[in-house]
Each structure stands twice: as C-alpha cells, then as structure tokens.
Backbone and ligand atoms as CSV (ligand in chain L), in Angstrom:
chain,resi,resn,atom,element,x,y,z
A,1,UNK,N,N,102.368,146.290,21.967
A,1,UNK,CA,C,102.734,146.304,23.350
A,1,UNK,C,C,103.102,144.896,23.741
A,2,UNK,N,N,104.505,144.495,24.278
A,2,UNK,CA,C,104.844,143.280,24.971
A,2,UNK,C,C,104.827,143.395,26.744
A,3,UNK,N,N,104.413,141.927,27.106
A,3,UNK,CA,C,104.245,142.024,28.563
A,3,UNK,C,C,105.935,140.896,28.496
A,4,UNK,N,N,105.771,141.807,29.720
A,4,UNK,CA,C,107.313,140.641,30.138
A,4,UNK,C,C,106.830,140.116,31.894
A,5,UNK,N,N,107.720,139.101,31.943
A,5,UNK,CA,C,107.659,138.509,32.671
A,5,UNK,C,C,108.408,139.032,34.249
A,6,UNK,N,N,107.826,138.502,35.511
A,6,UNK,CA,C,108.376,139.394,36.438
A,6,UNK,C,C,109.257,138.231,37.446
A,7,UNK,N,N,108.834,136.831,36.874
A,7,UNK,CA,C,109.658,135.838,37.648
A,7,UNK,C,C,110.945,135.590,37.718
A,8,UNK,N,N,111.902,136.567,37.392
A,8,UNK,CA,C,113.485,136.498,37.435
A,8,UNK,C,C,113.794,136.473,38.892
A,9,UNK,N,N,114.508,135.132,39.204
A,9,UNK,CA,C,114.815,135.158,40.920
A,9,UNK,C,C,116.279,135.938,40.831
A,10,UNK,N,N,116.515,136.382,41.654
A,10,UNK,CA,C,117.822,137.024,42.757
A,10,UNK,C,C,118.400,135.708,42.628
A,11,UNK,N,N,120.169,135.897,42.806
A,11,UNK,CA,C,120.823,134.826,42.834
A,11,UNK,C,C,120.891,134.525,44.738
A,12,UNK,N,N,120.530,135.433,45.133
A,12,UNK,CA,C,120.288,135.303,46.439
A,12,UNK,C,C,119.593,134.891,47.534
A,13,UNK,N,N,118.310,134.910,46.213
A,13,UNK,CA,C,117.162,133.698,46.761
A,13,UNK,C,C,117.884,132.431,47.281
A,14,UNK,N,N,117.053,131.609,48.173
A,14,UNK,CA,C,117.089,130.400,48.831
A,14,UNK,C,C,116.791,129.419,47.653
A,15,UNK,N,N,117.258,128.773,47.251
A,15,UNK,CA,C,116.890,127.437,46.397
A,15,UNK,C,C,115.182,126.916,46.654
A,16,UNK,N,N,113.970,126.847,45.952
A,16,UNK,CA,C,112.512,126.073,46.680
A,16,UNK,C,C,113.367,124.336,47.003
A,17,UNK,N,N,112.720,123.648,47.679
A,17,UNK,CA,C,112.999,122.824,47.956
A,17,UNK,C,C,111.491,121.844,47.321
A,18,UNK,N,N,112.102,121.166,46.590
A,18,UNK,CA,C,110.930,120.136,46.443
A,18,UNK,C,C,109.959,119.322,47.136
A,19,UNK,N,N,108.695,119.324,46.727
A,19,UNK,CA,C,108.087,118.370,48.165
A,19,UNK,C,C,108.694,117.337,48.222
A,20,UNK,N,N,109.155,116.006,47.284
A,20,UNK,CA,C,109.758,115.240,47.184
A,20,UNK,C,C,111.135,114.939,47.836
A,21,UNK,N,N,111.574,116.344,47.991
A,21,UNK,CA,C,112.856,116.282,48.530
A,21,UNK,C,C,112.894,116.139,50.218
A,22,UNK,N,N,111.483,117.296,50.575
A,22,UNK,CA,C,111.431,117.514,51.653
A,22,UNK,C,C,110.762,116.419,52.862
A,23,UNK,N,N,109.679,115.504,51.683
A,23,UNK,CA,C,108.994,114.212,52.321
A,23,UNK,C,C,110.256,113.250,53.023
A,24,UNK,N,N,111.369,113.210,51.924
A,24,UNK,CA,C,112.518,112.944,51.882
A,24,UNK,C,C,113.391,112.562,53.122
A,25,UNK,N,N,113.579,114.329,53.103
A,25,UNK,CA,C,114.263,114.567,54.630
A,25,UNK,C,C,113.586,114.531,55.866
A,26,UNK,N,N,112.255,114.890,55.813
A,26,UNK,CA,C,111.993,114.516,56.826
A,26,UNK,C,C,111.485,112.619,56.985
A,27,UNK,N,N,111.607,112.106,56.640
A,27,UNK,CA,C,111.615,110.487,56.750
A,27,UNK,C,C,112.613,109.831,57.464
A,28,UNK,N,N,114.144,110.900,56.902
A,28,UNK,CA,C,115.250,110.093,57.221
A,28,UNK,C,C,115.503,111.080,58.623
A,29,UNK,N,N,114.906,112.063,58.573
A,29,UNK,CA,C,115.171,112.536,60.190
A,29,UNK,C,C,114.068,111.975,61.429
A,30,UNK,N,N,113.130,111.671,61.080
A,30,UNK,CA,C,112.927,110.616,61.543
A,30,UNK,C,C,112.892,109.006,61.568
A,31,UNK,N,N,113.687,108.364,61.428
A,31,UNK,CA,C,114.371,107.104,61.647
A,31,UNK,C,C,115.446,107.269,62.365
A,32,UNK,N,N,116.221,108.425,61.946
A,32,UNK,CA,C,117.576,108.769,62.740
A,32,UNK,C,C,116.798,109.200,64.430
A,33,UNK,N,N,116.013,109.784,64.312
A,33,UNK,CA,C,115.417,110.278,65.834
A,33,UNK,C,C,114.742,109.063,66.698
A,34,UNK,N,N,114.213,107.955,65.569
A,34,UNK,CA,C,114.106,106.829,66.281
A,34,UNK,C,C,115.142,105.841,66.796
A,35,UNK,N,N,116.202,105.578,65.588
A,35,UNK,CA,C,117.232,104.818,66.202
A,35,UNK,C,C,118.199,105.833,67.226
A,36,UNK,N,N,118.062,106.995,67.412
A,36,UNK,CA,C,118.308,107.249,68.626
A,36,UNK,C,C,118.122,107.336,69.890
A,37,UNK,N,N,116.369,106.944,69.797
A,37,UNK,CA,C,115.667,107.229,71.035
A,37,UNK,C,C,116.206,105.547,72.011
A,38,UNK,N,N,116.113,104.966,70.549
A,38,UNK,CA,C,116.199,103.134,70.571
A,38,UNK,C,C,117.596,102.782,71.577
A,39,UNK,N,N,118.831,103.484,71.064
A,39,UNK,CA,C,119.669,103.348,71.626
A,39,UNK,C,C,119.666,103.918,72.785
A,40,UNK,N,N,119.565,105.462,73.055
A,40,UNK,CA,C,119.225,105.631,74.841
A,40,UNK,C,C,118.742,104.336,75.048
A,41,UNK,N,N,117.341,103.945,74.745
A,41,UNK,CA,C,116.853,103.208,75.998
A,41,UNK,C,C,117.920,101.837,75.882
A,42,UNK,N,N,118.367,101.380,75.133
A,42,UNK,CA,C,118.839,100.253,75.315
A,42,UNK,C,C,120.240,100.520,76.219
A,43,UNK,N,N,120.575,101.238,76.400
A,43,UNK,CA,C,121.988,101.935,77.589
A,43,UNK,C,C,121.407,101.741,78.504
A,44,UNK,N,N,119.867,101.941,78.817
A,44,UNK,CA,C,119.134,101.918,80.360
A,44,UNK,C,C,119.398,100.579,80.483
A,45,UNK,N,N,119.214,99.665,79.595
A,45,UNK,CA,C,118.616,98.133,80.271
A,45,UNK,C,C,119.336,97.404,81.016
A,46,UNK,N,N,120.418,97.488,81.222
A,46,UNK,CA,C,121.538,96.539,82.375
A,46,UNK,C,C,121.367,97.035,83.898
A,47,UNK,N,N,120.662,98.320,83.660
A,47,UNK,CA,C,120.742,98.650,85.470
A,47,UNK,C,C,119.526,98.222,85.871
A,48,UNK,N,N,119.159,97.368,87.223
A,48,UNK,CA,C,118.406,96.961,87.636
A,48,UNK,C,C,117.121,97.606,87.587
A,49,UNK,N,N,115.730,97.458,87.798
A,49,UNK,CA,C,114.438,97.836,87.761
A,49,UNK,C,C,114.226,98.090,89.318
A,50,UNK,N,N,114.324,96.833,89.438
A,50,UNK,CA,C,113.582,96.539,91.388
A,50,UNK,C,C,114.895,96.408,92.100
A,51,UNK,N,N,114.339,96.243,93.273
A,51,UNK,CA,C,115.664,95.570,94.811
A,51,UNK,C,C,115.485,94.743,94.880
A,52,UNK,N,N,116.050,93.832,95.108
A,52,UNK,CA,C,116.134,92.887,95.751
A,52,UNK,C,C,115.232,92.627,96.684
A,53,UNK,N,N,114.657,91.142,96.504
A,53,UNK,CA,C,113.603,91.310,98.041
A,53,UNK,C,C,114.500,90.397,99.354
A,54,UNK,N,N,114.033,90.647,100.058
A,54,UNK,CA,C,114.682,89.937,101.223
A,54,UNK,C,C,114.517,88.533,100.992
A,55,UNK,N,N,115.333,87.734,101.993
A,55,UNK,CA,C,115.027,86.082,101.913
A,55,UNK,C,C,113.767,85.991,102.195
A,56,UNK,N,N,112.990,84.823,102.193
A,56,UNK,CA,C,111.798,84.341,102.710
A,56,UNK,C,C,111.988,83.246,103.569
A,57,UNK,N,N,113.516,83.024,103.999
A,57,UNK,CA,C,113.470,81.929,104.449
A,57,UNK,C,C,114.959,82.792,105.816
A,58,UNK,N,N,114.183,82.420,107.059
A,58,UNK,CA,C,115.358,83.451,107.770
A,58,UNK,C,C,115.001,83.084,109.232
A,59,UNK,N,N,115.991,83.264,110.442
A,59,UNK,CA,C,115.802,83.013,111.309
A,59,UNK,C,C,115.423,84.035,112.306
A,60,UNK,N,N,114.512,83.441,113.531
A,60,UNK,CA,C,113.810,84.081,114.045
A,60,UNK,C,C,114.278,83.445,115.961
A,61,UNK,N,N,114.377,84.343,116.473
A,61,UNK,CA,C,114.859,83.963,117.934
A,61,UNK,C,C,113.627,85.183,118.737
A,62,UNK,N,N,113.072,83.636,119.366
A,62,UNK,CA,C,111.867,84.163,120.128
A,62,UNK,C,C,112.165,84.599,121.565
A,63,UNK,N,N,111.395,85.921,121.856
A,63,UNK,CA,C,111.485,86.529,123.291
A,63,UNK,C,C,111.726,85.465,124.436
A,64,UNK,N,N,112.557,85.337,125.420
A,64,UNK,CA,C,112.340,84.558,126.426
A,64,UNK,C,C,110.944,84.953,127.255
A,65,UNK,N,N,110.744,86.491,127.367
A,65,UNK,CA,C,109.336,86.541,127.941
A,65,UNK,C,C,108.276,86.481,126.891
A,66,UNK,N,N,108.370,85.601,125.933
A,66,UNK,CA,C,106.890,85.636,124.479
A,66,UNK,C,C,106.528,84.173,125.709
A,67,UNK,N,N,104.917,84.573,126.287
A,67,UNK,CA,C,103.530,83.814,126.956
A,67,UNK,C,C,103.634,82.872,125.986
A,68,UNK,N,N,103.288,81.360,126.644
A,68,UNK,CA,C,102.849,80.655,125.678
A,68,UNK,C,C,100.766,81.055,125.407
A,69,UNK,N,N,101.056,81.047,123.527
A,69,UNK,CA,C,99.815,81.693,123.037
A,69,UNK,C,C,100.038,83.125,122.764
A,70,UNK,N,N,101.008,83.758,122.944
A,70,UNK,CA,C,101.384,85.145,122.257
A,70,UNK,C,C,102.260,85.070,121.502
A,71,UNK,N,N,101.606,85.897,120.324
A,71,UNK,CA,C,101.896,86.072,119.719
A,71,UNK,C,C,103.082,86.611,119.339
A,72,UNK,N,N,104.723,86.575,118.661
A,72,UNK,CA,C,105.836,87.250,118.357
A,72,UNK,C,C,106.057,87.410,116.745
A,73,UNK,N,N,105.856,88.868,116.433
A,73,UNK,CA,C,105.394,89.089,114.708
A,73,UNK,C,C,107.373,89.706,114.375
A,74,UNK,N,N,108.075,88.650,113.875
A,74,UNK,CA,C,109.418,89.132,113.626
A,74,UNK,C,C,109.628,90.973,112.922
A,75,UNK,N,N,110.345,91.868,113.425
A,75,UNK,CA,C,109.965,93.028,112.341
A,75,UNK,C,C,109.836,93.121,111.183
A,76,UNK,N,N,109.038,93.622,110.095
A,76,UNK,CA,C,109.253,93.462,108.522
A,76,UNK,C,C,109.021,92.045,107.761
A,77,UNK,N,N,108.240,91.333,108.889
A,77,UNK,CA,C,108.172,89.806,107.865
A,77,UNK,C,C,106.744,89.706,108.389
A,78,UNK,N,N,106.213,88.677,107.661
A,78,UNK,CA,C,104.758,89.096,107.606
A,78,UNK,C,C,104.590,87.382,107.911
A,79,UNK,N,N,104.827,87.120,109.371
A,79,UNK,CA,C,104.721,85.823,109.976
A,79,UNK,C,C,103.776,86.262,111.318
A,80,UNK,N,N,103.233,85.213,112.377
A,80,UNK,CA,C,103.098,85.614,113.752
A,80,UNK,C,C,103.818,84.301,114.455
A,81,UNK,N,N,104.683,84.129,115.012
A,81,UNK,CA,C,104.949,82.594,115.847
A,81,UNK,C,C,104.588,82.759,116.994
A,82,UNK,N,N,104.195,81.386,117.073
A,82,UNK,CA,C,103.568,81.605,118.527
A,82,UNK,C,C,104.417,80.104,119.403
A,83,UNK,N,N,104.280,80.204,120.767
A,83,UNK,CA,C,104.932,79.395,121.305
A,83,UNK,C,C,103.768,78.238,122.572
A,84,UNK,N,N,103.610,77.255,122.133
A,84,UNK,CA,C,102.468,77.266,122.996
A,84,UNK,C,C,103.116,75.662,123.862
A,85,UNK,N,N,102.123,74.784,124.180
A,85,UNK,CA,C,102.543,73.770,125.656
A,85,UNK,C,C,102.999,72.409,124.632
A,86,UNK,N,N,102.311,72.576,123.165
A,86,UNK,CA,C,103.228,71.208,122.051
A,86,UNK,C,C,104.075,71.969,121.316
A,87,UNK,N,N,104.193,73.520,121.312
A,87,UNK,CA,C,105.703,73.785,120.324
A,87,UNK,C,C,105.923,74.904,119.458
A,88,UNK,N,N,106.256,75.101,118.560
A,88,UNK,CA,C,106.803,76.616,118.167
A,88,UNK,C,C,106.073,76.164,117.054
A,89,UNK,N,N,104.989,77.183,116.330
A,89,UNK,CA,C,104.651,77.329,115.304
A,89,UNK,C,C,104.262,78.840,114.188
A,90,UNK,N,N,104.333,79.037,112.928
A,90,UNK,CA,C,103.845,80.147,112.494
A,90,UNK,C,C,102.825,79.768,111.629
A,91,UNK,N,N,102.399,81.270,111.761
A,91,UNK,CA,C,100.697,81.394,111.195
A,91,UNK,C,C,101.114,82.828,110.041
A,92,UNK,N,N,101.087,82.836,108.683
A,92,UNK,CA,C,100.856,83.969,108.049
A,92,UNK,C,C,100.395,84.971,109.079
A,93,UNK,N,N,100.467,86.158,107.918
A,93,UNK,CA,C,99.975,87.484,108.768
A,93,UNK,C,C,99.218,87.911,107.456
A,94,UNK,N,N,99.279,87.223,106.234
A,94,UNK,CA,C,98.455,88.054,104.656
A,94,UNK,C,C,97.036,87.526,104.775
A,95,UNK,N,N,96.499,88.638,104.736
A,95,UNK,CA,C,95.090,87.762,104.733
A,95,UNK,C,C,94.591,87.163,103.185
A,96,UNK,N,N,93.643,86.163,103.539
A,96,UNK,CA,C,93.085,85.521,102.497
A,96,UNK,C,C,92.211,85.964,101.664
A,97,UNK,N,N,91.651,87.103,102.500
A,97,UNK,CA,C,90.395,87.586,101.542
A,97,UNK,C,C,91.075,88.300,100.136
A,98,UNK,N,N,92.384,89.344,100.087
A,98,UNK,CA,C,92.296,90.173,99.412
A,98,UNK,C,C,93.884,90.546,99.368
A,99,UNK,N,N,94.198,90.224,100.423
A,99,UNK,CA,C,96.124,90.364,100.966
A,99,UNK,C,C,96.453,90.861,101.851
A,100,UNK,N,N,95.651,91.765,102.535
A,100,UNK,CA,C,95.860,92.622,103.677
A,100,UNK,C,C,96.925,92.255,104.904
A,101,UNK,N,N,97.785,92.703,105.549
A,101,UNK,CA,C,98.131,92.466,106.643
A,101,UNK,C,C,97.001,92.672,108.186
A,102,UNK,N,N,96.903,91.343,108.113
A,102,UNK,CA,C,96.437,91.298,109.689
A,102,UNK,C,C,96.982,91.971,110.755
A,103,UNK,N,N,96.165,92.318,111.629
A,103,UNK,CA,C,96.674,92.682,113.483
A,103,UNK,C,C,96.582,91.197,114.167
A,104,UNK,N,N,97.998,91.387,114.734
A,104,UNK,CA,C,97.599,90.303,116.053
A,104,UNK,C,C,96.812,91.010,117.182
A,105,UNK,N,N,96.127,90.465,117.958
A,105,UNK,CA,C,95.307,90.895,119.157
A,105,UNK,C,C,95.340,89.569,119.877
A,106,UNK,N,N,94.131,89.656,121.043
A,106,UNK,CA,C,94.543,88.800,122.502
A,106,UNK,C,C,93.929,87.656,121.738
A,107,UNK,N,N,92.808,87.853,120.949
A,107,UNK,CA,C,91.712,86.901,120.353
A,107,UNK,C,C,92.499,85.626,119.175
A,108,UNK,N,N,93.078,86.514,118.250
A,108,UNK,CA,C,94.076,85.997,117.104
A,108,UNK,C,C,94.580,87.293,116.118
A,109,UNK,N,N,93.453,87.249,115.520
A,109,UNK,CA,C,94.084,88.088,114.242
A,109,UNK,C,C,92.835,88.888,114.013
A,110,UNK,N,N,92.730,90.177,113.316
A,110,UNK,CA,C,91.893,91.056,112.477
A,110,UNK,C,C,92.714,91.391,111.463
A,111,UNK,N,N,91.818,91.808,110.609
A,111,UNK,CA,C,91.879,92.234,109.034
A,111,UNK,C,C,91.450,93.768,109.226
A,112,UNK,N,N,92.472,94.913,108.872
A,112,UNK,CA,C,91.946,96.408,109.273
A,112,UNK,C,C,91.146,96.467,107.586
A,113,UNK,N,N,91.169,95.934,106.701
A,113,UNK,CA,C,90.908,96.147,105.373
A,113,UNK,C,C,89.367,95.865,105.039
A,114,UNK,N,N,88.919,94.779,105.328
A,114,UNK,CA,C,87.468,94.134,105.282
A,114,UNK,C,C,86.993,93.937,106.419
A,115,UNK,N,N,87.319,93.938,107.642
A,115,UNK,CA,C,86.694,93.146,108.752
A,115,UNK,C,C,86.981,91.570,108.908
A,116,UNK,N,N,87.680,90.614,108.483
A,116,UNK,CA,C,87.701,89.380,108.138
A,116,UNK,C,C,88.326,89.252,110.006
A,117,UNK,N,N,87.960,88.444,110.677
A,117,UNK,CA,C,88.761,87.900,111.865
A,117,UNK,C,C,89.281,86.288,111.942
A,118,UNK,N,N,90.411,85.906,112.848
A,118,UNK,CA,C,90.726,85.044,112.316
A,118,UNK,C,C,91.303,84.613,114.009
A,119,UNK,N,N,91.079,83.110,114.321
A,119,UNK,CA,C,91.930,82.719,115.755
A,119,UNK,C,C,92.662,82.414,115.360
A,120,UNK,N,N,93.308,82.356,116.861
A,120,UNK,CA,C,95.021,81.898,116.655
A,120,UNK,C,C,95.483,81.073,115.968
A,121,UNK,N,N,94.913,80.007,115.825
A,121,UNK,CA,C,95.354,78.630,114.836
A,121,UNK,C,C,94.984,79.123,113.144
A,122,UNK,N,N,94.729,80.287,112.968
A,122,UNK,CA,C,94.464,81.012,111.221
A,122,UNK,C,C,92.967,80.505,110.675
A,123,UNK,N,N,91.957,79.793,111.724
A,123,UNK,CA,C,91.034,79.687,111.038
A,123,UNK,C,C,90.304,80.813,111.197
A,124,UNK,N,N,89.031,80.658,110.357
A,124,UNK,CA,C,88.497,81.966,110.245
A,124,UNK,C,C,86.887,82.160,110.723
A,125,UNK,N,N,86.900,83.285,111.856
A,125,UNK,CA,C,86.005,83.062,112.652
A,125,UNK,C,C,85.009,83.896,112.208
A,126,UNK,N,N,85.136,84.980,111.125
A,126,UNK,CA,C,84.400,85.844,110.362
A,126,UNK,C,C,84.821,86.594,109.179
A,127,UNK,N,N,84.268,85.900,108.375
A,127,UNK,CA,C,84.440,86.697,107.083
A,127,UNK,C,C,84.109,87.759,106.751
A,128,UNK,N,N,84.836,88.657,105.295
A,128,UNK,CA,C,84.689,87.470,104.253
A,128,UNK,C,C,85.825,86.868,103.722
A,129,UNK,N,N,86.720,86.935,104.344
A,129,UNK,CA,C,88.292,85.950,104.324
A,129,UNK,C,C,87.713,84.943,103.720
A,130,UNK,N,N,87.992,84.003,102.790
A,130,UNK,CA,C,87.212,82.459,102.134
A,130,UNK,C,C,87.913,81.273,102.601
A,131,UNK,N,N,89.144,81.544,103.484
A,131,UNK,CA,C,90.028,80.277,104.043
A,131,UNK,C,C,90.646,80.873,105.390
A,132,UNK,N,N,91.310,79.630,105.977
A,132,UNK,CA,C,92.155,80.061,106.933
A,132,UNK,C,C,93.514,80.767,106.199
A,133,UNK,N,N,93.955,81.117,107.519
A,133,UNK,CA,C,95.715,81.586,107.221
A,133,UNK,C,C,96.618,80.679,107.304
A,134,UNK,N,N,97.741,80.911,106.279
A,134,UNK,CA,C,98.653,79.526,106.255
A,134,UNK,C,C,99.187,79.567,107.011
A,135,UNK,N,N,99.731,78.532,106.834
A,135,UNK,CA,C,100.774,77.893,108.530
A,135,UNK,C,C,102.440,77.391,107.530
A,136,UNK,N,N,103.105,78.234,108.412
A,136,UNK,CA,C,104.703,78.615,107.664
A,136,UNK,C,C,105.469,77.288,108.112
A,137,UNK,N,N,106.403,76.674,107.566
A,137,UNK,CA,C,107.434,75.948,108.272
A,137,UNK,C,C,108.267,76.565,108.991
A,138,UNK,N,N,108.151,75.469,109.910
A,138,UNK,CA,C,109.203,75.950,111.012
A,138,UNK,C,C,110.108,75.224,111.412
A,139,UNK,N,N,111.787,75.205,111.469
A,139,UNK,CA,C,112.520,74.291,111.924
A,139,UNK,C,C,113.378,75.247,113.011
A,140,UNK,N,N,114.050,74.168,113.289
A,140,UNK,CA,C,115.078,74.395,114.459
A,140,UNK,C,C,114.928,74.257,115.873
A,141,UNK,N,N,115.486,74.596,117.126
A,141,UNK,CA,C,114.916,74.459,118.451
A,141,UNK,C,C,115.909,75.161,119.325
A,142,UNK,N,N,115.696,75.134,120.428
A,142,UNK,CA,C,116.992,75.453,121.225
A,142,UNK,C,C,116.505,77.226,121.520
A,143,UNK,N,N,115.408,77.720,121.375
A,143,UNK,CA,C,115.042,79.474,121.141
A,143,UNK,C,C,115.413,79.612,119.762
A,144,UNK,N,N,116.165,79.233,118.947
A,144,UNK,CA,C,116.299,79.836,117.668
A,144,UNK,C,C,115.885,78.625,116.557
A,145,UNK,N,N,114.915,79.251,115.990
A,145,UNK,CA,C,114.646,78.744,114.782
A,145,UNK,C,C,114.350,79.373,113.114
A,146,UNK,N,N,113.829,78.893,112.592
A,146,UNK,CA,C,113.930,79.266,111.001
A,146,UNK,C,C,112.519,79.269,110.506
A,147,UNK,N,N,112.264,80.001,109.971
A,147,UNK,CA,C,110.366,80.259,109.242
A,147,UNK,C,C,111.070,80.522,107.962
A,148,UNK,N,N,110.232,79.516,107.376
A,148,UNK,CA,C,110.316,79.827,105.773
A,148,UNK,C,C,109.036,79.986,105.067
A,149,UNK,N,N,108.797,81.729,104.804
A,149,UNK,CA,C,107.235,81.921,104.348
A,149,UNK,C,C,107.389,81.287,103.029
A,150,UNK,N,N,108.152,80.933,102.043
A,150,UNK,CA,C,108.337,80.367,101.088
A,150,UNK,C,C,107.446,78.783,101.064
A,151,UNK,N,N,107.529,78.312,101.797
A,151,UNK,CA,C,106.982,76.608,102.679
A,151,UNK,C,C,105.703,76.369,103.219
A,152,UNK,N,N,104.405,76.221,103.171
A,152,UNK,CA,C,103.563,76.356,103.744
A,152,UNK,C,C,103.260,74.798,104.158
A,153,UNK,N,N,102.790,74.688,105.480
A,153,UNK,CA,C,102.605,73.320,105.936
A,153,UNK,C,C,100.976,73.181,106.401
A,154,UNK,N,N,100.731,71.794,106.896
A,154,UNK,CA,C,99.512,72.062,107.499
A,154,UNK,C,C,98.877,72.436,108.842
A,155,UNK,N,N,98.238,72.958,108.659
A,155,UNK,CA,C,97.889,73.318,110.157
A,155,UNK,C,C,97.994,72.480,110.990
A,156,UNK,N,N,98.613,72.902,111.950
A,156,UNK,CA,C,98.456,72.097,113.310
A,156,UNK,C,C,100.004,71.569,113.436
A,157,UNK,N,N,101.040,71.982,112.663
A,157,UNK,CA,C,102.406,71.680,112.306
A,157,UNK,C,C,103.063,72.167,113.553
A,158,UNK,N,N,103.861,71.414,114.479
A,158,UNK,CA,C,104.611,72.464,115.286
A,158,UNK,C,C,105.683,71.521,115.358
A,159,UNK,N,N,106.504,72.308,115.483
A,159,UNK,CA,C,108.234,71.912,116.285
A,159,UNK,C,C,108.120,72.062,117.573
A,160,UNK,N,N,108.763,70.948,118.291
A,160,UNK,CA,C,109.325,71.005,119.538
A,160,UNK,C,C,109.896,71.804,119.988
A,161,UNK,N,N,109.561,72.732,120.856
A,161,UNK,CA,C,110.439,73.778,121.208
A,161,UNK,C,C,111.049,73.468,122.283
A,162,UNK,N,N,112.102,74.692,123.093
A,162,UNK,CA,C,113.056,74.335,124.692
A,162,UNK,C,C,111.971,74.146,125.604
A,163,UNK,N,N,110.874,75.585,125.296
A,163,UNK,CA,C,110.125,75.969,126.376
A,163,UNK,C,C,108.744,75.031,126.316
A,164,UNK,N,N,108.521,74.195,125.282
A,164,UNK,CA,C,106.895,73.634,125.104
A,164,UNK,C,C,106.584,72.515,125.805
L,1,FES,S1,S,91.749,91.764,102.795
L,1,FES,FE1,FE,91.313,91.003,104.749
L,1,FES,S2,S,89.201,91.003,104.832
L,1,FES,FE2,FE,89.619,91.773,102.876
C-alpha cells in the first residue's frame, strides 16, 4: 500500500507570501506613510500660527470731561491714565500678584482674581499683590498723547498736560 501526498496546489491558488517578504513590505509602507505625513505638515508651515498683536505703543486722547483723579481705561488696552493738578500719567491695569486685570473704582484699583487692592498711584494697599503697578510712559500734550505699555517708568512720572 502507497500513501500519496495531498499537497498539490491549484494553479489558482494565491502565491504564500514570505514572512521576509511581508516584514518587507510592510517597512517600506511605512516610511512611505511617514514621508507623507512629513510632507503634509511641512505645506502647513508658511501660514501663520497667531495674529498679530496690536501695537503697545499707541495714542490715547483723553475725555475733556475725564475729573482730575479719574480714571480713563483706553478700550482693549490694559492702561488706566489719569489726569491730575501736575499732569497726565498711566498706571498698568495687570496685576502683580498673578496677571489679572484690575477694576478701576473711586478708591484706585481691585484685583477680581485674589482680592489684591491697589491706590491710584499703583501702590499696594492689600495684598497679596508683592509690588506696586507699573507706571507706563507717557508722551505728548495738547489732550493727545501716547502710552507705551512696552516702557515702564517710575512712579510718580507725569507729563505736563493742557488741563494740569
Ligand atoms: S492676580 Fe491679582 S491678586 Fe492675584
């Protein structure tokens, strides 16, 4: 009695593919899937991330009715100028403790974030703020002048104003 064998493939069978072959292909399909991912992103990189931020350095034309000692907070800039009997000066509005934007009020300033309070001249009348608020440069005269939060001067800095 002979045994025969039953492994005769169909010419129709699929070819096996070797592991070798297949470690293979998939290696080079991934490199190709990487240097493609590579190139998208590098098409992204010329278009901007952020906006543009505004100047920090810009002019500001104070109320004819701004009290001397009231406060005038320009919209969208994070200054307070005040106009008082020696002259036009600004006081930050970021607080020291942490960054917060201050409130102006009748007193000076509050902190809605910690409690930190602060008088008009940016010193600090309750912490836990650890300093005063800076004091911005200020040029120009005539009602219109220029704050540059970029510039910080020392306290007690004022320009001559029309009205001081
Ligand atoms: S950020 Fe103003 S008190 Fe903390």
């Amino acid at each position: 009695m002979t045994t025969t064998s039953v492994s005769a493939r169909s010419r129709l069978d699929p070819e096996p593919v070797a592991r070798r072959d297949f470690l293979g292909l998939s290696a080079l399909w991934a490199a190709g899937s990487a240097l493609a991912f590579a190139m998208l992103g590098a098409l992204r990189l010329p278009k901007a991330a952020v906006l543009p931020s505004p100047s920090r350095k810009y002019k500001v034309a104070l109320p004819d009715t701004l009290a001397p000692g009231e406060a005038f907070v320009p919209p969208g800039r994070n200054v307070a100028v005040f106009r008082d009997g020696e002259g036009v000066f600004a006081v930050s509005t970021v607080c020291t403790h942490l960054g917060c934007i201050v409130k102006t009020g009748p007193e000076g300033f509050d902190c809605p974030c910690h409690g930190s309070r602060f008088a008009k001249d940016g010193s600090v009348t309750k912490g836990p703020a650890p300093r005063a608020l800076a004091w911005r440069k200020v040029s120009g005269s005539g009602g219109a002048y220029v704050v540059d939060e970029g510039e910080d001067v020392p306290a007690g800095t004022k320009v001559k104003g029309d009205k001081a």
